[in-house]
N, C-alpha and C positions, 0 to 999 in steps of 0.2 A: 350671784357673780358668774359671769358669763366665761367660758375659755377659747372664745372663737380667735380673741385675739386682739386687740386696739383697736379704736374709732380714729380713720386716717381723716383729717380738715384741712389736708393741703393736698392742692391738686396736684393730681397723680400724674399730667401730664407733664408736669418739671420733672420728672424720673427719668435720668442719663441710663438706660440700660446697659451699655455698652461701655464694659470695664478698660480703663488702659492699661497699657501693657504691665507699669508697674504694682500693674495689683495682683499679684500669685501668690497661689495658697502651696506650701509645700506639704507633698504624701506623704505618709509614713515609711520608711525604709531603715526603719531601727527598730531591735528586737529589743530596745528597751521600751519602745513605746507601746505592745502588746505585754509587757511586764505590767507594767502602771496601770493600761484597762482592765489586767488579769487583778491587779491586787486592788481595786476599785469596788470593781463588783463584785469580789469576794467578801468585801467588808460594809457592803453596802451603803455606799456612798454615795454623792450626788456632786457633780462639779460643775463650777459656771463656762469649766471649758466647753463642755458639750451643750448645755442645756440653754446655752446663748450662743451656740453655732461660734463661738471665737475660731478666727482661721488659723491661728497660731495653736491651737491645741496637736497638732502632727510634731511640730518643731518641739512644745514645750515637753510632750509626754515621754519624746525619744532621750530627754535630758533629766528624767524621773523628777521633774515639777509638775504641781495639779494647784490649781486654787479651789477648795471647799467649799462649796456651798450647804448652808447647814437651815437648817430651820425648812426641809422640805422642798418640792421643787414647784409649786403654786403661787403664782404669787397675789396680794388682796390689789395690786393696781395695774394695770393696762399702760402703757408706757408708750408712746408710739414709734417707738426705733426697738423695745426692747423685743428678744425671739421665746424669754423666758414664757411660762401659760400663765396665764389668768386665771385663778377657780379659785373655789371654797378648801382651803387650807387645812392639813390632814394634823390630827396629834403629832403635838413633839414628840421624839422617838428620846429617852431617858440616858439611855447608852451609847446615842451620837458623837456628846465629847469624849467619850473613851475610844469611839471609834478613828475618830479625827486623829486622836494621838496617836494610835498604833500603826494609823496610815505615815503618819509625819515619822514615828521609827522605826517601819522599815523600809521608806523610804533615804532614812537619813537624810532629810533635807537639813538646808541650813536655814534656807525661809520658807517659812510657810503663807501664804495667805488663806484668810480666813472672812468669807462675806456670806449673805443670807438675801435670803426671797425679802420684799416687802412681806411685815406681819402684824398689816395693822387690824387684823382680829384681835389683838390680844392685847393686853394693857399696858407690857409696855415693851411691845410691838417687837421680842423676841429678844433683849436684852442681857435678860438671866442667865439665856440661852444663850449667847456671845460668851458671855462672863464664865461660864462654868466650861466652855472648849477650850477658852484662853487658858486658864489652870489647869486642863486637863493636858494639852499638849505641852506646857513649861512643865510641870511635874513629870512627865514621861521624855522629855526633850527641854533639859534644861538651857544647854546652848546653843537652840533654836531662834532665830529673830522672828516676834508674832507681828504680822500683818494683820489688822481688817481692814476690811472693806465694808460700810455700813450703812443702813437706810437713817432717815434723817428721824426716825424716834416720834414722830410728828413734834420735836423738837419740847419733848418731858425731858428737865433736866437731871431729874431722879433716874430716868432709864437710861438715859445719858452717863450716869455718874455708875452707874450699876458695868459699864464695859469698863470704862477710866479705872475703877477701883479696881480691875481685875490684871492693869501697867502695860499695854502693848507697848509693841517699842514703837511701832507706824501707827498711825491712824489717817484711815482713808475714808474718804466720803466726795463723790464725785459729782460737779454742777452740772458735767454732763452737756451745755451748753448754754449759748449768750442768754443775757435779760429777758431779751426781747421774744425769745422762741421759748424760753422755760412755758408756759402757759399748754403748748402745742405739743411740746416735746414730751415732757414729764407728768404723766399722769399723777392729780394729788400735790405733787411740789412745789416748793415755792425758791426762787431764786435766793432769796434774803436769807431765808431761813434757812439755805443751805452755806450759806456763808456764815451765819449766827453758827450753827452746830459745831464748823471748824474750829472756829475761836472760842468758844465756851470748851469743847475738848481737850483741846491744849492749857485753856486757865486753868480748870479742875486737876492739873497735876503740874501745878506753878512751873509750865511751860517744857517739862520734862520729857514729850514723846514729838519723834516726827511726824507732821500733818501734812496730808498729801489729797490730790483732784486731779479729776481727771476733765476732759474736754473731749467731744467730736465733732471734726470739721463736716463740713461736707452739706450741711443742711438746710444752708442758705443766711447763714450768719454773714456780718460784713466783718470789712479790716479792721475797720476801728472799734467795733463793738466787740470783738476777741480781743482786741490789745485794752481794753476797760476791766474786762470782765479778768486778766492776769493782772490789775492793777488793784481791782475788788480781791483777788484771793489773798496779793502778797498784805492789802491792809487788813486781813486776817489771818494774818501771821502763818497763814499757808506756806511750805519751804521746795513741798515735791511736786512736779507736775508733767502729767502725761496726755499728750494728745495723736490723735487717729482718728484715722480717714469712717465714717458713717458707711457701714452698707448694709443693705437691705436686707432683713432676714427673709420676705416673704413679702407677696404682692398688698398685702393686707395693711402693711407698715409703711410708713412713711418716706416717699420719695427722695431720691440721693437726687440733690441738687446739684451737686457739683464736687469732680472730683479733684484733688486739688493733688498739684504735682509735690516730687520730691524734694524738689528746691523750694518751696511754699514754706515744707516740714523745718528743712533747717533754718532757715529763715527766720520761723517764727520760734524756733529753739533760741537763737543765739538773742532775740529782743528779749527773752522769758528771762535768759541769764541772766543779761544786762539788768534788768527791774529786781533781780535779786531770790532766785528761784534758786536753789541749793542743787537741785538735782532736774535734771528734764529730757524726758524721752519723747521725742517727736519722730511722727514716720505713721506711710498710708496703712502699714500695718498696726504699727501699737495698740496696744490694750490698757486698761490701767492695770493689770499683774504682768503684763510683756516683760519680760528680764529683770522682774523684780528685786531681785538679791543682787542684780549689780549696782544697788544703791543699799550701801548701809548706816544708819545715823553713827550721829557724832558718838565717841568713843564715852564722852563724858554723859552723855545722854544712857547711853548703855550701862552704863557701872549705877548712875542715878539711879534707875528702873530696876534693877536687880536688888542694890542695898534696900530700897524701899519696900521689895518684895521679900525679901527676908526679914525686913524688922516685923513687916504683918505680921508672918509667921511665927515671931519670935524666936528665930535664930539670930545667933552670934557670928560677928567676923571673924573667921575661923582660921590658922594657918594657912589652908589650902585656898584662901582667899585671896591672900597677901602676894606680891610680884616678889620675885625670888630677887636678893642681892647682885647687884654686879659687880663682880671679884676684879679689882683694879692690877690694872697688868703686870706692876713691881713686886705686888703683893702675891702673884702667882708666881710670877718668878723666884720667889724670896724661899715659899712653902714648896717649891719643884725639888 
């Protein structure tokens, strides 16, 4: 396995070098955001803010959000947009999901996200390893919302079921782009199947957790083939969706075709609504973790996930579970 970086098959001469105006990456000038690199790399950690160049990592660090990247920072596929490396993939580290957790309190976050390198070394391509972070930061961060973000498993539904069983309240798995470019785009993936993994996610917990994808424009996809591919997600029962502008980590990667403006963004937000998207974050900056926690699932989805995680356990609904009475206002007045 080579780390030099992807194999680019599109010509390099569609490469719009010259950013417009509305493409600005904002600097750090918050001394929370040297807090979060200080308690990162004291814990040994590894985040897809850095290690995928996301331009929103100044903005999100200075607000003590980080998204985890777990399972090592190598990853087994070449990706032609991605800045992650390529190489031969190092031992699981054993005390990762304890580390994850102690990042998640004390940070005190309220969400967390939680996504991995591709690891298709391993059999089932680092799933255990999702499963056993998820419990480790809900046991130390009980009312924390778990996000992942997760490679498609090569689509084993046992490895699959190996996160599911572990009750995130999100689950995220990102197509990343149209039909028609998955081939070029996505080293290894397959479009279908990444649609298959949404929809089997969500059946393995009779429909109990938010499903969410991500898109990026810019690569040479057309209108109509982006407004397909939001009609492929919502017929798998996809509710969350995030899109953002493509760019370049490195000359090596795959040429930005085209940069599409900010009225493009909402635009294509307000159809996404229309077809029935729950939640949608569009803009040249978004990420799929971009302001993540300003979407939080349905209430009932929430208490669903949680009772179900404690019956595992074999706890009881406990007083401290129960919504406290609403004292009716004659009846206060009665007892004043």
């Amino acid at each position: 396995m080579s780390s030099c970086g992807p194999k680019m098959n599109m010509d390099p001469a569609l490469h719009r070098s010259q950013k417009p105006p509305w493409i600005k990456v904002r600097l750090p000038n918050n001394p929370e955001f040297w807090s979060t690199k200080s308690l990162i790399t004291d814990l040994k950690l590894v985040t897809v803010c850095e290690e995928a160049q996301c331009p929103n990592r100044w903005e999100c660090w200075s607000q003590r959000t980080a998204t985890f990247m777990i399972a090592g920072e190598k990853c087994t596929r070449a990706c032609g947009f991605c800045a992650v490396k390529t190489a031969k993939p190092d031992a699981l580290e054993a005390d990762e999901p304890e580390r994850v957790a102690e990042a998640v309190r004390r940070m005190a976050l309220r969400h967390v996200v939680i996504t991995a390198v591709a690891r298709d070394d391993l059999r089932d391509g680092g799933a255990q390893h999702f499963k056993q972070t998820i419990e480790a930061v809900r046991e130390a961060n009980p009312e924390t919302i778990i996000e992942v973000l997760v490679p498609d498993f090569n689509d084993r539904d046992w490895a699959l079921k190996l996160v599911m069983d572990a009750r995130p309240h999100i689950f995220n798995h990102n197509i990343e782009t149209v039909e028609r470019l998955t081939p070029l785009v996505r080293s290894r993936a397959q479009y279908q199947r990444s649609l298959t993994v949404l929809k089997k996610a969500k059946a393995m917990v009779n429909g109990v957790v938010a499903t969410k994808s991500g898109i990026m424009l810019g690569l040479g996809e057309r209108r109509e083939e982006l407004l397909r591919a939001f009609d492929d997600l919502r017929a798998h029962d996809v509710t969350v969706l995030t899109l953002g502008q493509y760019l370049r980590p490195t000359v090596k990667h795959l040429p930005v075709v085209e940069y599409i403006t900010p009225e493009a963004f909402d635009e294509y937000k307000s159809i996404a609504l229309e077809k029935g998207f729950r939640h949608v974050a569009s803009g040249p900056l978004v990420r799929s973790s971009y302001h993540a926690a300003e979407f939080r699932p349905e209430l009932d989805v929430l208490e669903a996930i949680e009772a179900a995680v404690r019956a595992a356990k074999g706890l009881e609904l406990g007083p401290e579970h129960l919504p406290l009475p609403v004292l009716k206002p004659e009846l206060a007045r009665a007892i004043a």
